[in-house]
TILUM-232825 format. One record per residue (C-alpha): z negated, y, x. Coordinates in nm, 4 decimals. Layout:
N
- c3	c2	c1
- Z	Y	X
...
! end
This chain:
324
- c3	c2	c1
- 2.8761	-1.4983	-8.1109
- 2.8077	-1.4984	-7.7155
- 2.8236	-1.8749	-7.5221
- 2.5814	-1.9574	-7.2822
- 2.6349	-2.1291	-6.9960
- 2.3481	-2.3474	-6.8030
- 2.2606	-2.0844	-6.5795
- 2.2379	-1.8624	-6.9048
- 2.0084	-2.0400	-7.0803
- 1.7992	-2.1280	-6.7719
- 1.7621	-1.7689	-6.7057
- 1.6297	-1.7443	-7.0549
- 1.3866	-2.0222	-7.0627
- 1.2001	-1.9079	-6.6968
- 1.1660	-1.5626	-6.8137
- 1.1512	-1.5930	-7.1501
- 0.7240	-1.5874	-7.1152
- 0.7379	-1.4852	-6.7098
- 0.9181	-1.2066	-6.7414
- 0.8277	-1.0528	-6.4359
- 0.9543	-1.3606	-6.2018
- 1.0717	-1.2355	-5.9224
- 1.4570	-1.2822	-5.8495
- 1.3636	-1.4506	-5.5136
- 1.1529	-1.6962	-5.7608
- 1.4136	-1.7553	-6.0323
- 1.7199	-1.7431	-5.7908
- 1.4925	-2.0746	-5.5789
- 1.4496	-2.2743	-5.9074
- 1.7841	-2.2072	-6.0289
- 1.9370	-2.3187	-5.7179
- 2.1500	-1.9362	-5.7117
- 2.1437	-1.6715	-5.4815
- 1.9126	-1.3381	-5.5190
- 2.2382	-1.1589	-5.5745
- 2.4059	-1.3888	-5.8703
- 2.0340	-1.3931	-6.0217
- 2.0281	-1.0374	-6.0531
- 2.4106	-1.0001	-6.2072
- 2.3688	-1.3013	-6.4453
- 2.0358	-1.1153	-6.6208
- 2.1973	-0.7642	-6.5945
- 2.4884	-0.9212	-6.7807
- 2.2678	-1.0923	-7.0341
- 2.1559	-0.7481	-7.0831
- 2.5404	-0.5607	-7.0886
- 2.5883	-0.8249	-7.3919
- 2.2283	-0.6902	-7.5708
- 2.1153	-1.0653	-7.5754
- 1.8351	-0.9519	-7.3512
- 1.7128	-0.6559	-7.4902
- 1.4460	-0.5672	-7.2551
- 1.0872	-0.7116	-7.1041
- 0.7466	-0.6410	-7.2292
- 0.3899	-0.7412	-7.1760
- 0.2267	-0.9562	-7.4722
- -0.1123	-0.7659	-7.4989
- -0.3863	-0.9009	-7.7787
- -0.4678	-0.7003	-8.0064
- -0.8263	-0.8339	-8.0183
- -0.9214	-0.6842	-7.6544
- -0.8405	-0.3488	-7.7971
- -1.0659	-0.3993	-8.1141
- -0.7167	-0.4170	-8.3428
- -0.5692	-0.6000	-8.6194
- -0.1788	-0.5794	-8.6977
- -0.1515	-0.4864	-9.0871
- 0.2148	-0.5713	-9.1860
- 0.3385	-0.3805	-9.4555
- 0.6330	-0.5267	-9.6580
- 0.8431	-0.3027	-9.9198
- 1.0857	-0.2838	-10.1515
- 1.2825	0.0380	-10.2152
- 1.3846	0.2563	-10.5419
- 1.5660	0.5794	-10.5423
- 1.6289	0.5866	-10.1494
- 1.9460	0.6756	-10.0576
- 2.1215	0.6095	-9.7271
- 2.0520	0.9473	-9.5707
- 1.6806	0.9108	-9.6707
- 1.6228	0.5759	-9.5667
- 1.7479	0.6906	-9.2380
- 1.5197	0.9679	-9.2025
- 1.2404	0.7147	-9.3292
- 1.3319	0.4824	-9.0153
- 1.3372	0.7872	-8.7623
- 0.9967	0.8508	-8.9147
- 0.8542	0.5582	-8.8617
- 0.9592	0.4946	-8.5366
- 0.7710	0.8456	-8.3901
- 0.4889	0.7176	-8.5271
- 0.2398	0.5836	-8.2493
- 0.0160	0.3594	-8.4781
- 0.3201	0.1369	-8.6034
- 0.4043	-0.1177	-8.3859
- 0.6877	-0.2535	-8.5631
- 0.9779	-0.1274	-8.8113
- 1.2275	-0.3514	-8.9425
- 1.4671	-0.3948	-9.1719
- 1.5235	-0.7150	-9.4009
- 1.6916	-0.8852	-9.6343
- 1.5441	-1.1638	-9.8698
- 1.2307	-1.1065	-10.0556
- 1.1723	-0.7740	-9.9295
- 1.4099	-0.4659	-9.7670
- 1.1740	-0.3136	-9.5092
- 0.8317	-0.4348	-9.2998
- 0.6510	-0.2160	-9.0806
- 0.3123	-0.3329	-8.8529
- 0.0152	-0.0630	-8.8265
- -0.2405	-0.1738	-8.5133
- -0.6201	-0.0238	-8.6570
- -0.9245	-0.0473	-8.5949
- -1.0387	-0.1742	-8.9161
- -0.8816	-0.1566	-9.3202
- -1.0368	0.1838	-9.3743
- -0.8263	0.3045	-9.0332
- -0.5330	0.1466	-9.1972
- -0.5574	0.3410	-9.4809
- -0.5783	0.6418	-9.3094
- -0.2793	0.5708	-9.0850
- -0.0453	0.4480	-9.3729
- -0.1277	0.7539	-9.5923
- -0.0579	0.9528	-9.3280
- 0.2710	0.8025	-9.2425
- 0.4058	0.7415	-9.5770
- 0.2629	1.0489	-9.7608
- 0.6086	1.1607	-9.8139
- 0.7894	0.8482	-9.8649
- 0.5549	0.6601	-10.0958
- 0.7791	0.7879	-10.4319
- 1.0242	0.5920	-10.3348
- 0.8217	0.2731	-10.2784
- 0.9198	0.0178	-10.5320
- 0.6412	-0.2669	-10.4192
- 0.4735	-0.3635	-10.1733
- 0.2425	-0.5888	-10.0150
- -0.0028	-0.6071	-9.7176
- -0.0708	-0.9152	-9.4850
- -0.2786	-0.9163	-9.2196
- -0.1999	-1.1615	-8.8993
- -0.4989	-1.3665	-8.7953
- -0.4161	-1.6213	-8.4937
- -0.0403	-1.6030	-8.3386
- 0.1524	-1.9122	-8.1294
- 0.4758	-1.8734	-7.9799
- 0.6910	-2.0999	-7.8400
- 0.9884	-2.0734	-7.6334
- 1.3672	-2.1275	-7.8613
- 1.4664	-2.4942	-7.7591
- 1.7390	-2.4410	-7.9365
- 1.8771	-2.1610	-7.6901
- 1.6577	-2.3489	-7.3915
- 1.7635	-2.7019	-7.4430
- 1.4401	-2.7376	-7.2744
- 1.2229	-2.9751	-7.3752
- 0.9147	-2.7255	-7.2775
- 0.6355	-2.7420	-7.5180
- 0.4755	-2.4216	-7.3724
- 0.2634	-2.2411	-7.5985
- 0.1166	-1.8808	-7.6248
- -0.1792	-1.8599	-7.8714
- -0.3120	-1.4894	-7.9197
- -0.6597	-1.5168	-8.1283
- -0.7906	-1.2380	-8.3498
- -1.1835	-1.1811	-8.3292
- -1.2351	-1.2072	-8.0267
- -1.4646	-0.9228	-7.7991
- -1.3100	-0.5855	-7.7460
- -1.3060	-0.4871	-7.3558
- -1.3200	-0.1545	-7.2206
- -1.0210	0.0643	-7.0328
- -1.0046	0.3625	-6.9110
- -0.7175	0.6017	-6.8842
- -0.5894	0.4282	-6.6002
- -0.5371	0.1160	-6.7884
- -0.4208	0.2949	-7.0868
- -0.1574	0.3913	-6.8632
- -0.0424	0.0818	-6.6786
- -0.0281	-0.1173	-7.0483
- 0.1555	0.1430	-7.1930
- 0.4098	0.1268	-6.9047
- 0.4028	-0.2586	-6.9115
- 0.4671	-0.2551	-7.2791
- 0.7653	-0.0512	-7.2193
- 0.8819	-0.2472	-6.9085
- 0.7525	-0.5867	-6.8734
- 0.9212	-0.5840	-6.5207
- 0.8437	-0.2613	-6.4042
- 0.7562	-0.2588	-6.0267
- 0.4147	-0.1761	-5.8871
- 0.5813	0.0964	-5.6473
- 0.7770	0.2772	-5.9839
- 0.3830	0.2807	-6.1946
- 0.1895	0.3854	-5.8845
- 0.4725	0.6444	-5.8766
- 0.3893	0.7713	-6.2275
- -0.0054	0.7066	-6.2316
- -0.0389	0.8306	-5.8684
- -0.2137	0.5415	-5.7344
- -0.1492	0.3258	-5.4516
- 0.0363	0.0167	-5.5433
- -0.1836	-0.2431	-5.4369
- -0.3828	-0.0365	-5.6776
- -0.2188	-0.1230	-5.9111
- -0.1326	-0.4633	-5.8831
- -0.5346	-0.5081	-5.9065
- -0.5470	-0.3193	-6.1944
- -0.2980	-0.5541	-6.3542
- -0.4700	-0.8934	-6.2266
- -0.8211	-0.7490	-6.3755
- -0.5698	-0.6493	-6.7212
- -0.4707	-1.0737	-6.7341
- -0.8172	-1.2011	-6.6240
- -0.9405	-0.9859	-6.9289
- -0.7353	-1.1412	-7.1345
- -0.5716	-0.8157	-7.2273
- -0.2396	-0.8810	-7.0993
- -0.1566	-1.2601	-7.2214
- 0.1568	-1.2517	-6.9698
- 0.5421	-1.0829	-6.9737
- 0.8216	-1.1900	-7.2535
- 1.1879	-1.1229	-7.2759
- 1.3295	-1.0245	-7.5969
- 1.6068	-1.2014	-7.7336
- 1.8996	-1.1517	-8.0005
- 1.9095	-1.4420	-8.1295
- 2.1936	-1.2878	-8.3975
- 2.4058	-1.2362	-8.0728
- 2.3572	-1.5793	-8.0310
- 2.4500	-1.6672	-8.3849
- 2.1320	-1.7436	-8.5246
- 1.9589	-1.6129	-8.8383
- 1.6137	-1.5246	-8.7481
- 1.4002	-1.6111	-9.0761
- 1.0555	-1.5591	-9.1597
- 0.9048	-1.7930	-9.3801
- 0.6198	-1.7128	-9.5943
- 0.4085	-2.0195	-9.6959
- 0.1813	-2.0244	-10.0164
- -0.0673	-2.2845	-10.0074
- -0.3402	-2.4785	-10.2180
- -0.5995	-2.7015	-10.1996
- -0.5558	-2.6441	-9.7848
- -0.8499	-2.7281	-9.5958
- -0.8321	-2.5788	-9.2267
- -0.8078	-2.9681	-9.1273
- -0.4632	-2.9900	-9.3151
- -0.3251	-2.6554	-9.2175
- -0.3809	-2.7599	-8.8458
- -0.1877	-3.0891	-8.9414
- 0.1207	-2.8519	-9.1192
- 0.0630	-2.5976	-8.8043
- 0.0996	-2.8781	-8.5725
- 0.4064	-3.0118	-8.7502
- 0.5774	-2.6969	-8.7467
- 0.4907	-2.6343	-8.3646
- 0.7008	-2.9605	-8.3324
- 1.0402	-2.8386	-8.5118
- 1.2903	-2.7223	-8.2360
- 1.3734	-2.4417	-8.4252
- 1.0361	-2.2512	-8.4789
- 0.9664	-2.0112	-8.2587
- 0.6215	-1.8910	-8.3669
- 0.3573	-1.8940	-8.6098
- 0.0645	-1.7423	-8.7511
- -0.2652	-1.7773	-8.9988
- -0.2664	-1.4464	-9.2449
- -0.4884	-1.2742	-9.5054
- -0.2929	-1.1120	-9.7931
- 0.0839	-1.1915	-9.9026
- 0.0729	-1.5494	-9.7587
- -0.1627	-1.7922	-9.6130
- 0.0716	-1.8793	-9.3065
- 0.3864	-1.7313	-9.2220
- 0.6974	-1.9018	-8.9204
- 0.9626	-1.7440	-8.7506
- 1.2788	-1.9956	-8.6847
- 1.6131	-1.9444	-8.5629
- 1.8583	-2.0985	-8.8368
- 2.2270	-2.1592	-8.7759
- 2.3533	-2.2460	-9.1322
- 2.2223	-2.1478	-9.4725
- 2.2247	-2.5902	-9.5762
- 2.0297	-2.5857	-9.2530
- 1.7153	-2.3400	-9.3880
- 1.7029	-2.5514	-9.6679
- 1.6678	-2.8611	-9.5338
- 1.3709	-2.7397	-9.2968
- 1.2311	-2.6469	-9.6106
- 1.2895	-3.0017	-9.7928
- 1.1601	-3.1717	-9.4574
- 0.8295	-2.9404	-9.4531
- 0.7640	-2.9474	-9.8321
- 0.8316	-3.3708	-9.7957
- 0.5556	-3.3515	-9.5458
- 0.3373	-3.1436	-9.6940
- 0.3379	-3.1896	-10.0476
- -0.0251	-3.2041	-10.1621
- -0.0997	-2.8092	-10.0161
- 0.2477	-2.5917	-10.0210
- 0.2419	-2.4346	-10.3580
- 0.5883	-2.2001	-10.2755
- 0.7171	-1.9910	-10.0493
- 0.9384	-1.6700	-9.9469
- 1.1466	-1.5741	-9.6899
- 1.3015	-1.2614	-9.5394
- 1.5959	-1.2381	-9.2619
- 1.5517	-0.9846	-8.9559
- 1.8419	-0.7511	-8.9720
- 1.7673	-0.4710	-8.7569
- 1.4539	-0.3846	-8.5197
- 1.3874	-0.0288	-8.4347
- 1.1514	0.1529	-8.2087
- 1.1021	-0.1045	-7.8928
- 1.1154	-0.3844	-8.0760
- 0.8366	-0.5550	-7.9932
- 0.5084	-0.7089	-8.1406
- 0.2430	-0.5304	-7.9249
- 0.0179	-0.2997	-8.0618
- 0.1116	0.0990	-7.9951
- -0.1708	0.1732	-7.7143
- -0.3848	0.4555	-7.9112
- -0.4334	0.7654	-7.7190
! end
């Protein structure tokens, strides 16, 4: 388990949704030099607590749903399951691979178009893995919020990304294909290092990207954290309700948005009805967020399930794959 000192965790809370800050920027509010800026975050990285930078894009402005796929395994051996993950992380539909421990061993997200594109993307994928599928089960994310981890923070910041599903697809052209797929790669890739690659000027660029945001295609720049190299457990909590009317889910979601330890959230179709992530330091302290939300909310949660995070592959991320 890493420490973090103030200047740690202050890094972490400015850049953990501005990601591309500029050092001049954070070193002013952090009352540090350009030079200590820069070595504090390239430590962070050394220790693989930040793992890298990428833009947030929505789904919705490139005419995508995420389709999360959770399995369980039978006659997979170690060797195989490898070659399953190497697989799946060439793949440029899936978005995210993971594996888990709880209610299910292994999740994977598929961006399409629509369920019939799904389909055709997960039989293509898993056409010759599928015999060793146990179960599975599909859920489809609706609307996502994410909030910034107060418990790494200390921050009392009540910041708030919401990323809505449904919403009207916008046109790009290659050129923007391009700069998102570099973004989503490298949040804080300069504009003289992608007019480099795209062979545009950078102030090209940099207009390219402000059109990107005013779209609404790029919802901003997050860092990725490991919160296990911080000593968390990073649950996801599946919640099964009844007799919800959207009025009382709003009153659970707001609830939840108000525990320090939730770090995002989400409506779905399929497995669940609405699904948290939270960073848990004991196994007595899981179940007493369950207790306190079940206490709460006793008239609509029916049950739930819950699944640990124990290793992301690919770039772990959760931005759609831009489709070529």
């Amino acid at each position: 388990m890493n420490e973090l000192d103030v200047i740690d965790r202050k890094i972490i809370d400015n850049m953990f949704f501005n990601a591309r800050i500029s050092l001049s920027s954070l070193a002013k509010k952090l009352r540090i030099s350009k030079q200590v800026a820069k070595y504090r975050i390239d430590q962070l990285m050394k220790k693989d607590i930040i793992q890298g930078f990428f833009a947030e894009i929505n789904p919705s402005k490139m005419g995508l749903l995420i389709y999360t796929v959770y399995f369980n395994f039978q006659r997979l051996t170690p060797i195989k399951q490898k070659q399953l993950i190497e697989h799946l992380s060439k793949q440029k539909s899936i978005g995210l691979n993971v594996s888990l421990n709880g209610k299910w061993e292994h999740c994977i997200g598929i961006w399409a178009e629509s369920i019939i594109h799904f389909k055709k993307y997960y039989d293509e994928v898993m056409k010759d893995y599928e015999m060793h599928i146990k179960e599975k089960s599909l859920m489809i994310g609706l609307d996502f919020h994410y909030f910034k981890p107060k418990l790494i923070t200390l921050a009392n910041d009540n910041q708030e990304w919401a990323i809505k599903a449904g919403l009207a697809k916008e046109s790009i052209d290659e050129i923007d294909t391009a700069i998102l797929n570099k973004l989503a790669e490298n949040g804080r890739a300069g504009l003289v290092e992608i007019a480099k690659e795209i062979q545009l000027t950078p102030n090209a660029i940099k207009q390219r990207i402000k059109n990107l945001e005013n779209k609404g295609l790029i919802v901003g720049y997050r860092a990725i954290i490991n919160y296990t190299k911080l000593g968390f457990l990073h649950y996801r909590i599946f919640l099964h309700l009844e007799n919800a009317s959207q009025a009382k889910i709003n009153g659970l979601m707001e609830f939840l948005k108000q525990q320090k330890n939730i770090i995002s959230m989400s409506q779905t179709v399929g497995f669940c009805d609405l699904e948290f992530r939270a960073l848990i330091g004991s196994i007595n302290e899981f179940f007493k967020l369950i207790e306190i939300i079940k206490n709460n909310f006793p008239d609509i949660i029916k049950g739930y399930d819950s699944i640990i995070y124990y290793e992301f592959y690919k770039s772990l991320n959760f931005i759609p794959s831009v489709q070529q």
